[in-house]
MILUMKE-644704 format. One record per residue (C-alpha): x, y, z; residue number from 1; residue in one letter. Coordinates in steps of 0.05 Angstrom, whole numbers, plus 5000, padded with zeros to 4 digits. Layout:
REM MILUMKE-644704
X,Y,Z,NUM,a
...
***
This chain:
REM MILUMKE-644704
3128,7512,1995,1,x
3142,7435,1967,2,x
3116,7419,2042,3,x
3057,7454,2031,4,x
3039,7435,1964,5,x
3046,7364,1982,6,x
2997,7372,2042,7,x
2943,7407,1989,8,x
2951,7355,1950,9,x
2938,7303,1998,10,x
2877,7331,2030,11,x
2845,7336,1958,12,x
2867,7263,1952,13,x
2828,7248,2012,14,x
2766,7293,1994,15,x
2759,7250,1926,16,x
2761,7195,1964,17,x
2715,7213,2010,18,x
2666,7249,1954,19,x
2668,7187,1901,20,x
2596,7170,1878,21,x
2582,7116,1820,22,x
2582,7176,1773,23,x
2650,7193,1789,24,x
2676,7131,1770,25,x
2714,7122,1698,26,x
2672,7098,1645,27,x
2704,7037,1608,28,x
2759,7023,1655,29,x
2767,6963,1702,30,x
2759,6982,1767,31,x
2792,6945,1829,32,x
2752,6936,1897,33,x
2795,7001,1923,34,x
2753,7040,1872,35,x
2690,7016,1879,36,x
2688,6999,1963,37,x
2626,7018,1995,38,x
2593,7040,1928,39,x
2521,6997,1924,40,x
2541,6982,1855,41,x
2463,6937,1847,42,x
2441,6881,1806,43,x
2463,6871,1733,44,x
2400,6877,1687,45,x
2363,6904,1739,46,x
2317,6875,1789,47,x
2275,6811,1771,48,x
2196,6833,1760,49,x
2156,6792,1802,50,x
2097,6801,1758,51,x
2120,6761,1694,52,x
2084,6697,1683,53,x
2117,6633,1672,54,x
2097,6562,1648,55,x
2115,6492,1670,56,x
2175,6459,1620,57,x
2207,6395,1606,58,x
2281,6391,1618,59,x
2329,6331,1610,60,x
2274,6283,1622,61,x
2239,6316,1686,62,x
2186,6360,1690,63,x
2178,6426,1727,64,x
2106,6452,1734,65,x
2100,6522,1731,66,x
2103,6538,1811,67,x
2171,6504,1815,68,x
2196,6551,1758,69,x
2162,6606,1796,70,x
2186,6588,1854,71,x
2259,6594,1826,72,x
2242,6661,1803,73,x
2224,6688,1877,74,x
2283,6653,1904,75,x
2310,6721,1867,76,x
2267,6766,1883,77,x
2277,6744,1955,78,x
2351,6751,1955,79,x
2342,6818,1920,80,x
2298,6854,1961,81,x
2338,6832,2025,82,x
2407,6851,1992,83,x
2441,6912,1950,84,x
2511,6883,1936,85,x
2560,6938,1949,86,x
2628,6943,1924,87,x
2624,6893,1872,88,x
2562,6875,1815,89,x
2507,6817,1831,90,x
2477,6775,1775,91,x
2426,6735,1795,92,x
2390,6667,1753,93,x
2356,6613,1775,94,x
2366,6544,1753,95,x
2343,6473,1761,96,x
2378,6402,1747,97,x
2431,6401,1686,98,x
2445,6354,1636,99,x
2467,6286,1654,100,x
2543,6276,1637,101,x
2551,6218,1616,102,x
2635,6235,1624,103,x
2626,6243,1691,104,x
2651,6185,1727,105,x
2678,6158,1809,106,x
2746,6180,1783,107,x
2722,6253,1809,108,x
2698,6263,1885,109,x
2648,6298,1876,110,x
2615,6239,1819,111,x
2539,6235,1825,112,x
2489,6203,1778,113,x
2447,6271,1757,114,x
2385,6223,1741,115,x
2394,6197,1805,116,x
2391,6268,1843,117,x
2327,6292,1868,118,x
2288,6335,1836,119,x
2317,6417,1842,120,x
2309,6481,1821,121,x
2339,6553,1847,122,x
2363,6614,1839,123,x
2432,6630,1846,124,x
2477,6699,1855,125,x
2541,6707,1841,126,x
2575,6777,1865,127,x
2635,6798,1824,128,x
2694,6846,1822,129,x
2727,6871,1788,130,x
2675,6904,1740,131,x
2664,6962,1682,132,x
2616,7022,1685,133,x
2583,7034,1622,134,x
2564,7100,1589,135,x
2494,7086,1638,136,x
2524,7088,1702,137,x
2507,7008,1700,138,x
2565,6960,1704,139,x
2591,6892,1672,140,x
2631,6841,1705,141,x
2708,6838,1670,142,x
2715,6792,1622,143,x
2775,6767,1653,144,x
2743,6773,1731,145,x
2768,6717,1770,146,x
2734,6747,1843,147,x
2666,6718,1858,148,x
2626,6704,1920,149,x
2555,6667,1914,150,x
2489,6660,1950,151,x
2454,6602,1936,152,x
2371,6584,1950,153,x
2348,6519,1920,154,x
2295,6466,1938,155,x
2320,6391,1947,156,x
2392,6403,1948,157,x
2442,6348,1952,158,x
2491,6363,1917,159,x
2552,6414,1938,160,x
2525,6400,2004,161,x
2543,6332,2014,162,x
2607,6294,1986,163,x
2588,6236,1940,164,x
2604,6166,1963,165,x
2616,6145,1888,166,x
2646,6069,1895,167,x
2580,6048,1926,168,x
2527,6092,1871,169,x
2492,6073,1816,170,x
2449,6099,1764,171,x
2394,6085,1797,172,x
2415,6109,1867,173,x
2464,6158,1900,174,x
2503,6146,1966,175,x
2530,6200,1999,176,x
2557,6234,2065,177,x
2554,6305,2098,178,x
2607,6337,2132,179,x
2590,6389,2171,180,x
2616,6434,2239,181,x
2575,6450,2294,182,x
2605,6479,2363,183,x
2608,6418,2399,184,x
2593,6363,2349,185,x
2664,6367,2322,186,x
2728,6394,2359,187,x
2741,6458,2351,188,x
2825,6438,2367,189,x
2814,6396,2304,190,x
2778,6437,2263,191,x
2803,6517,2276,192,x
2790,6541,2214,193,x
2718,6512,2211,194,x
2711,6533,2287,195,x
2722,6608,2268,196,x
2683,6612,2210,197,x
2621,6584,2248,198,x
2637,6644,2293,199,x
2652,6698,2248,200,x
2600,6753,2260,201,x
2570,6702,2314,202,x
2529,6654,2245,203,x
2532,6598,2302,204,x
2495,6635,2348,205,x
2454,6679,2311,206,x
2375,6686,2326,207,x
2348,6689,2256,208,x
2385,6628,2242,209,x
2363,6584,2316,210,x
2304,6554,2287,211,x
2336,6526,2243,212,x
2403,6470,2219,213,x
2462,6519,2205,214,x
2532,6494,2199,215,x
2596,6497,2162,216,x
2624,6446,2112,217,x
2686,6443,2146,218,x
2745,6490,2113,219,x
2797,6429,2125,220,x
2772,6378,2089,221,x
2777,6413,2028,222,x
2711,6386,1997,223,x
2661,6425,1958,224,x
2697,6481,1926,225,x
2757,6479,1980,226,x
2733,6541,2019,227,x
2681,6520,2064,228,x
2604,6541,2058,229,x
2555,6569,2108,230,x
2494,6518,2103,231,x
2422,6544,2133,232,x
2374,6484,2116,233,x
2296,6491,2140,234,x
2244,6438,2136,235,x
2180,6428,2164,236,x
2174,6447,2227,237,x
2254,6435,2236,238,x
2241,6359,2222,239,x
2302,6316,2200,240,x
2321,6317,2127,241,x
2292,6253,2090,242,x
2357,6218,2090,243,x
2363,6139,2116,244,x
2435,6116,2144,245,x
2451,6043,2122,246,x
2491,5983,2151,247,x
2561,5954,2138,248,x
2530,5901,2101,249,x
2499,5929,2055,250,x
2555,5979,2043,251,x
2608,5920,2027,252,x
2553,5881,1989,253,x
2539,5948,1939,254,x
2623,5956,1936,255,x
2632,5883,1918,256,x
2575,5892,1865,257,x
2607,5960,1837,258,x
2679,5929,1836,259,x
2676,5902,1774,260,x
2644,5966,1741,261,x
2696,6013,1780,262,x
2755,5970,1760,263,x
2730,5984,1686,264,x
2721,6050,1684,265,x
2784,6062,1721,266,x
2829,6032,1675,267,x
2787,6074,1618,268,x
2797,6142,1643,269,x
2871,6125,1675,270,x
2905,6083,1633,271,x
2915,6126,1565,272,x
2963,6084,1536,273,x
2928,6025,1529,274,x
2860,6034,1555,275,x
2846,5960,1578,276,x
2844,5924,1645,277,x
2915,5888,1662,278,x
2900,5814,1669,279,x
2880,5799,1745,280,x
2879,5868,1759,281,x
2802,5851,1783,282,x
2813,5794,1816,283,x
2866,5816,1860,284,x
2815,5880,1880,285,x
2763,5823,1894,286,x
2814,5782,1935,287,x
2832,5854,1982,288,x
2765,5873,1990,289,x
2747,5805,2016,290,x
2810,5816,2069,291,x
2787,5886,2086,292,x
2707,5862,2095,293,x
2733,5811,2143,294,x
2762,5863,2185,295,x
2690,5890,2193,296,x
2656,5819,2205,297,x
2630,5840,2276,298,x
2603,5898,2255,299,x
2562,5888,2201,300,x
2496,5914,2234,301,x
2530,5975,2258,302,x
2512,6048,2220,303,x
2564,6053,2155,304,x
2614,6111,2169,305,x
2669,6141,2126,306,x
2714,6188,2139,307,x
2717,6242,2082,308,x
2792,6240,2082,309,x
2798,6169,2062,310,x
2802,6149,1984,311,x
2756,6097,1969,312,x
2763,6070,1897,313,x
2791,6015,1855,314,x
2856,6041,1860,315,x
2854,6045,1937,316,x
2822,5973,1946,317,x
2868,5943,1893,318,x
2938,5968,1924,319,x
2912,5953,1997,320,x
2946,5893,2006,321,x
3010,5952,2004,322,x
2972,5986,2065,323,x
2958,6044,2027,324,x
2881,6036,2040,325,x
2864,6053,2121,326,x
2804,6027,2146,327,x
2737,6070,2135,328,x
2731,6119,2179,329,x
2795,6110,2224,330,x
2837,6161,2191,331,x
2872,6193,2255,332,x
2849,6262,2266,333,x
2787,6270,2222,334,x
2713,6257,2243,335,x
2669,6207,2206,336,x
2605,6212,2180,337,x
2543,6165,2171,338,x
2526,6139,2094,339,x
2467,6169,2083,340,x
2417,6168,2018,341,x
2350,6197,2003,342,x
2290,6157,2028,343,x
2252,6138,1964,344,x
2181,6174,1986,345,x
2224,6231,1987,346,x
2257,6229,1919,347,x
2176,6222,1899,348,x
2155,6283,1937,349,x
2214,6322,1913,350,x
2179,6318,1847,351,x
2117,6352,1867,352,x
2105,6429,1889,353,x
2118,6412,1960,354,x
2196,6413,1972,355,x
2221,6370,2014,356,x
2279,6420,2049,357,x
2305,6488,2027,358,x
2377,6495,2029,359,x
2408,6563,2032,360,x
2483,6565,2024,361,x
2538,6618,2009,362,x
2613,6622,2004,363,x
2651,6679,2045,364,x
2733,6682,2047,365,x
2754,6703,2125,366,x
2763,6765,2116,367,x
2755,6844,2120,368,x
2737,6862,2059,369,x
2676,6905,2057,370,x
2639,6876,2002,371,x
2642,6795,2040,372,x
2619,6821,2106,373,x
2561,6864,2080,374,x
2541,6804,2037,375,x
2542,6762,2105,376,x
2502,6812,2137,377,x
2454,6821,2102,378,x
2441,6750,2092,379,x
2446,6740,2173,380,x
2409,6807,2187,381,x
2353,6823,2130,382,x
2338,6752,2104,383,x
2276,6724,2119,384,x
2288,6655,2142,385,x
2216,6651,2178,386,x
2178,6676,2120,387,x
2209,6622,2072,388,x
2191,6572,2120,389,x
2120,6597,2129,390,x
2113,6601,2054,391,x
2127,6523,2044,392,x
2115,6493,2106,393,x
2066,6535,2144,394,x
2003,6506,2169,395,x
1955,6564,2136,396,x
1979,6587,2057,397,x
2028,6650,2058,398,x
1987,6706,2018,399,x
2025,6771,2043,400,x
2088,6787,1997,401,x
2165,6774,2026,402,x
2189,6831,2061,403,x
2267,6823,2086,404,x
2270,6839,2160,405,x
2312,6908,2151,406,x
2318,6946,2087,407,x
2381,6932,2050,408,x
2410,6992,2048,409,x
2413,7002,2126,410,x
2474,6994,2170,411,x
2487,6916,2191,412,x
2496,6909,2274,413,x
2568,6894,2268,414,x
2567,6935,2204,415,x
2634,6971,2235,416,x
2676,6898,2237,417,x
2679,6907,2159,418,x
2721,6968,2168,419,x
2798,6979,2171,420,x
2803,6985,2250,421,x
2817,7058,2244,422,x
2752,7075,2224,423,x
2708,7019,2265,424,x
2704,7068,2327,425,x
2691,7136,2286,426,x
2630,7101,2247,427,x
2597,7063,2305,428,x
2601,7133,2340,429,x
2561,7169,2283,430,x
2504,7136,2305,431,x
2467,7182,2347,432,x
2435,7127,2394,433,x
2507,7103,2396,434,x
2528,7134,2468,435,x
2593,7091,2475,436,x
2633,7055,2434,437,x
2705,7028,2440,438,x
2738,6969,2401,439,x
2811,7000,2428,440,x
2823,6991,2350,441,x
2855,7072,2362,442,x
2900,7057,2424,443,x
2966,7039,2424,444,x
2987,6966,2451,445,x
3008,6976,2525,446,x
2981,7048,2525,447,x
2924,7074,2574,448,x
2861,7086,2532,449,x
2841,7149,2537,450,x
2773,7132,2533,451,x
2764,7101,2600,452,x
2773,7116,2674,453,x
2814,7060,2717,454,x
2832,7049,2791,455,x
2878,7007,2817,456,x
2854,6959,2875,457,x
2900,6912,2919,458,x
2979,6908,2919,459,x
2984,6868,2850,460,x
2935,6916,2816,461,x
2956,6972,2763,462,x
2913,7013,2727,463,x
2882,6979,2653,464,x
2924,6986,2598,465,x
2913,6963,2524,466,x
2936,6891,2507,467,x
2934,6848,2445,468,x
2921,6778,2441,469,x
2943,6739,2387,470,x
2901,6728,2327,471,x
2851,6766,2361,472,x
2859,6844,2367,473,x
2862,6891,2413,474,x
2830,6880,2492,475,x
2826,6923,2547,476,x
2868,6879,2605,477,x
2834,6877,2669,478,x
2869,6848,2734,479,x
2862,6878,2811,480,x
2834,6940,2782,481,x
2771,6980,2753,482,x
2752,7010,2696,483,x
2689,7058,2679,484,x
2677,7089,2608,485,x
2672,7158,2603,486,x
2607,7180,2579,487,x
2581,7246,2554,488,x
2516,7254,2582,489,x
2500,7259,2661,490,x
2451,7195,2659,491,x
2440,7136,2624,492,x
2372,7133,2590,493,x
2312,7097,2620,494,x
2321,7043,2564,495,x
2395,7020,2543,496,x
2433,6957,2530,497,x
2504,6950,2542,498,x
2540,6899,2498,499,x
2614,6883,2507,500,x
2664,6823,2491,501,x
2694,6786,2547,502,x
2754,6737,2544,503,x
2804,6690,2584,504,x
2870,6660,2558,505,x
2869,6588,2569,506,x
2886,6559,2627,507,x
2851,6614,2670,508,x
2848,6588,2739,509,x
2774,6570,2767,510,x
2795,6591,2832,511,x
2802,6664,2800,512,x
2757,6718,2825,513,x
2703,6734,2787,514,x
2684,6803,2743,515,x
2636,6844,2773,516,x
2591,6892,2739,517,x
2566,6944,2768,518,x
2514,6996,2758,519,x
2540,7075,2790,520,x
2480,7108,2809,521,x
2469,7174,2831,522,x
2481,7161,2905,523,x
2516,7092,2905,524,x
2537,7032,2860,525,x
2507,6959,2857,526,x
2531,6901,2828,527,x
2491,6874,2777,528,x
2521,6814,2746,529,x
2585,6771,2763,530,x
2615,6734,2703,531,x
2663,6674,2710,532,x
2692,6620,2657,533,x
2689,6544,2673,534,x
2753,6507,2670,535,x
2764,6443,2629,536,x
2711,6452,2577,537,x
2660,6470,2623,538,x
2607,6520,2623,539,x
2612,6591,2654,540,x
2563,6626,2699,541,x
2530,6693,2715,542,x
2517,6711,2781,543,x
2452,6741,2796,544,x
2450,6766,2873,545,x
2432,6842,2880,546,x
2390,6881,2915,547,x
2370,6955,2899,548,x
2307,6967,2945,549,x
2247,6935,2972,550,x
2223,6889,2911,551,x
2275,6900,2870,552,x
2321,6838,2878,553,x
2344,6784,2840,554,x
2323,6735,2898,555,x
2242,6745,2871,556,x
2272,6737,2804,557,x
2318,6671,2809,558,x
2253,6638,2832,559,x
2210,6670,2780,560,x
2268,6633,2738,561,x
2268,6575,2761,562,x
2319,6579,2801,563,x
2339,6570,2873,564,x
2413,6594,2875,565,x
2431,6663,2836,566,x
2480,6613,2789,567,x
2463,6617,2711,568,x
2512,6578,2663,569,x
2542,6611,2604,570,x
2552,6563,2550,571,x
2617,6555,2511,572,x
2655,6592,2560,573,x
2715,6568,2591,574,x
2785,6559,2601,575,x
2802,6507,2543,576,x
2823,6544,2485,577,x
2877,6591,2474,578,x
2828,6647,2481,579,x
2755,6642,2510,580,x
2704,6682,2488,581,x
2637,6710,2510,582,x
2588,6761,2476,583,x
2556,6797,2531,584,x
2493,6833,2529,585,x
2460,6869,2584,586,x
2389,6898,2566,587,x
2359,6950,2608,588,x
2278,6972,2587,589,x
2246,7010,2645,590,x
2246,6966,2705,591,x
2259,6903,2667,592,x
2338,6872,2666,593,x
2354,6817,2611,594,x
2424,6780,2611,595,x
2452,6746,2538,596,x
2504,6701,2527,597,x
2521,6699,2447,598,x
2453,6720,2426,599,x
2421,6671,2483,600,x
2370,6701,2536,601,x
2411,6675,2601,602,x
2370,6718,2647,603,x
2309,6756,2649,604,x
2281,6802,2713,605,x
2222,6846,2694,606,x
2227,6872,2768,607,x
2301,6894,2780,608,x
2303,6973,2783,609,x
2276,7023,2807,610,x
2245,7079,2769,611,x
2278,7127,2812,612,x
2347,7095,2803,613,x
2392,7137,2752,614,x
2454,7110,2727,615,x
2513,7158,2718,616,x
2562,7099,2695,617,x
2580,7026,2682,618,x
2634,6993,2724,619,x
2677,6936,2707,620,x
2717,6905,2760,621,x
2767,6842,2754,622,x
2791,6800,2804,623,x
2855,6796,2842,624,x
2919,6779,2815,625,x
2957,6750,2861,626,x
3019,6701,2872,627,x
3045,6719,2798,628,x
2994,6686,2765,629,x
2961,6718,2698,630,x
2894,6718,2722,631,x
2859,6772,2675,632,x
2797,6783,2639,633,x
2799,6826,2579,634,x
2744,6878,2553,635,x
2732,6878,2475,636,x
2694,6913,2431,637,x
2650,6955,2496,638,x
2578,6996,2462,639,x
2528,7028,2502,640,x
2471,7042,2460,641,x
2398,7080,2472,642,x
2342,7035,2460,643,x
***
């Protein structure tokens, strides 16, 4: 009886769960994320009315004409119509330059002169848990909330985007540098933490974002808020921010001018006991700087570059005759970066209605929880980068009101990355176009799925079983053998794409066999693409040599390519890392064959099969593993999906 009792009451447990609804939440109690999780909890106040009129103002000495305030104001509107935030409360205001401080000063890192910034305005979000439900069914952040995220869009942004060079600034004139990690500008060995953000739900590679400079302040360096921020900046045409590098020269000629000013202010804010400058506490900074310029003598004409990671101030220039001051940007293991400023026609033009750049800028924490990836999304997915660009940079005016690419209420791609892995497989699946899908999130490690067909080929083969790779979930291990999903329905559709994960461990032999892909038709099987990693940092390739009938072959189609071998190179994919990763996409409409490599078109054949040709089933085939070597390709994360 206790046994059933116990069961009753956990199914009702798990039907309130499953039934909660805003409504059914507690009024005047703080709810947790667990209580509010994939509840579109909204906007706080509501969303901003796009038909209130504004004025121009004057604030701290600038003025903002009335389309920069406006401007600030559809900044919201923008973010709002492309995204509900769910499981936590947004608030949304926009904002332009604050207040000089006149405490401020080079003691702090991130020390800029605010009269010296160009002109900005912007609308910010901030997205908060955990929150309060009102008598309304509305919610309030807690007054004691310490969870945020936030979604930035401003105009003219310099600041939390680039790391002030303070020792070198003055009033009239701000120096500055800006870290940031692209694939292949910075090493991913040095910078793992910055190399997977850029990859998390593929922001390095993603279309909407192509057009345009994307990157990641860089996690390690622990600048700007410590976390690391997604950067998307868009300027005319994708034209080169208005920044200038300058020389050596004229780096130690501004720090030898500031010494005097940074040796005051030092003792000021550090010395509280007797607040005045020990006597030849200047002149023995002046003597080390002049030992520390001389080390630079030949390369005064050379672009300035600091590395973030190196502390220049009085301190650091008046102790370096202790070696506790390394050379600029020679700290071992960290990447420099050019000393930049804003050109001055710039810092003019930033004060009209024309901005100069658009920054758009976020903070996300790695992880699962559902309210940061469906933030991410639906920045990635629904945003309209294209129509902001059009709207201040377009050649013609921009008349037609924003719409967001998808509504923000619909299901993100990788929507199903957001959930616990139990429940990935069982949402993709309730998709109805969905006519595969297998992330092996359900199968035990070193157990057969039970999802897929396998056959073992040569003596070293055995049939696929489920394997895990560190840090990086579950795989379907492929090595002398085959494996076919098993689908529902007789036929694949006329129009399909099949989209899978593909990865080697490092060190993966270039001498390996390849994987083959291959298409089972009704009366026999063809393959259709063979996959391979470089070696050494080097790019992949796809194989492109079929044939399925008289002019339907991938010979006609390497030419119309531009090709004259069936070799196309994957980028990013190869042996180097301790695991190497591919996103595969393979796009079937009608006749027409299309090949992507992380979001890249890699191959195109609008010729490659035949009407007539049905396909009962996809193939996957991996390459011999011979001699005792661990020569295997692993399947992640497999759809098949109607078009």
């Amino acid at each position: 009886m206790k046994k059933i009792f116990l069961l009753l009451l956990i199914l009702v447990s798990i039907a309130g769960y499953a039934q909660r609804t805003i409504q059914s939440l507690p009024v005047g109690k703080t709810l947790g994320f667990a209580e509010t999780e994939g509840l579109y909890l909204g906007w706080k106040g509501g969303l901003s009315d796009p038909n209130v009129k504004v004025t121009g103002k004057t604030l701290n000495g600038r003025n903002y004409t009335a389309r920069q305030i406006d401007n600030s104001r559809k900044f919201i509107q923008w973010t709002q119509a492309s995204y509900t935030p769910r499981g936590c409360l947004g608030i949304a205001k926009y904002f332009q330059n604050r207040n000089p401080d006149p405490n401020r000063h080079p003691g702090s890192t991130t020390f800029y002169y605010d009269q010296a910034i160009p002109q900005l305005y912007g609308a910010f979000s901030y997205m908060y848990w955990p929150v309060v439900k009102k008598p309304d069914n509305t919610f309030v952040e807690n007054a004691n909330h310490a969870d945020r995220e936030n979604w930035l869009i401003s105009a003219n942004q310099l600041e939390y985007l680039t790391t002030a060079i303070n020792c070198i600034s003055t009033p009239d004139e701000n120096f500055f540098i800006m870290p940031r990690y692209i694939p292949g500008e910075l090493s991913a060995e040095e910078y793992p933490l910055s190399a997977d953000k850029s990859s998390y739900l593929n922001f390095d590679k993603h279309p909407n974002l192509r057009p345009y400079l994307h990157f990641v302040i860089p996690q390690e360096l622990d600048l700007i808020g410590g976390k690391g921020t997604y950067v998307v900046i868009i300027t005319k045409n994708n034209q080169p921010l208005p920044f200038e590098g300058i020389k050596f020269s004229e780096f130690f000629d501004r720090l030898e001018k500031n010494l005097p000013w940074l040796c005051k202010t030092y003792y000021e804010h550090n010395d509280y006991y007797n607040n005045k400058t020990p006597a030849g506490a200047l002149e023995r900074a002046q003597k080390n700087l002049a030992l520390i310029r001389q080390q630079y003598k030949n390369r005064m004409n050379e672009d300035a570059y600091v590395n973030p990671m190196t502390d220049i101030g009085f301190y650091s220039i008046h102790a370096a005759d202790k070696g506790i001051w390394s050379p600029l940007e020679t700290k071992k293991g960290w990447s420099s970066f050019p000393v930049l400023r804003v050109k001055k026609s710039a810092m003019e033009a930033c004060k009209t209605d024309n901005p100069q750049w658009i920054a758009i800028y976020w903070s996300l924490n790695m992880s699962n929880k559902d309210a940061y990836v469906h933030m991410m999304e639906s920045i990635l997915n629904n945003f309209n980068f294209k129509y902001v660009h059009d709207y201040f940079f377009g050649n013609e005016k921009v008349i037609v009101p924003y719409k967001p690419l998808r509504s923000p209420m619909a299901a993100s791609p990788s929507e199903t990355q957001s959930l616990p892995a139990s429940r990935q497989k069982e949402a993709a699946l309730k998709n109805a176009n969905v006519l595969f899908f297998d992330d092996f999130s359900t199968a035990a490690v070193n157990s057969y799925s039970p999802d897929w067909n396998s056959d073992v080929y040569f003596s070293s083969g055995s049939k696929a079983k489920v394997k895990e790779i560190a840090g990086n979930g579950k795989w379907l291990e492929l090595a002398s053998n085959s494996v076919s999903p098993k689908l529902k329905s007789s036929f694949l559709p006329d129009n399909f794409s099949l989209s899978f994960e593909l990865a080697v461990e490092k060190g993966f032999p270039y001498y390996a066999k390849p994987l083959w892909i291959k298409l089972v038709g009704e009366k026999e099987e063809s393959s259709i693409a063979v996959l391979q990693p470089g070696s050494n940092g080097n790019e992949g390739f796809f194989s492109a040599d079929y044939w399925l009938g008289e002019g339907y072959n991938s010979g006609a189609c390497n030419q119309a390519n531009k090709i004259d071998y069936p070799y196309y190179k994957i980028p990013g994919f190869s042996n180097d890392k301790p695991a190497n990763k591919v996103n595969i996409q393979i796009v079937k409409r009608g006749e027409s064959l299309q090949l992507l490599a992380n979001g890249s078109e890699i191959y195109e054949c609008r010729k490659a099969i035949p009407g007539s040709y049905k396909i009962k089933g996809i193939k996957f085939e991996g390459g011999e593993n011979g001699g005792g070597n661990n020569n295997f390709y692993y399947l992640g994360n497999v759809k098949i999906e109607r078009l």
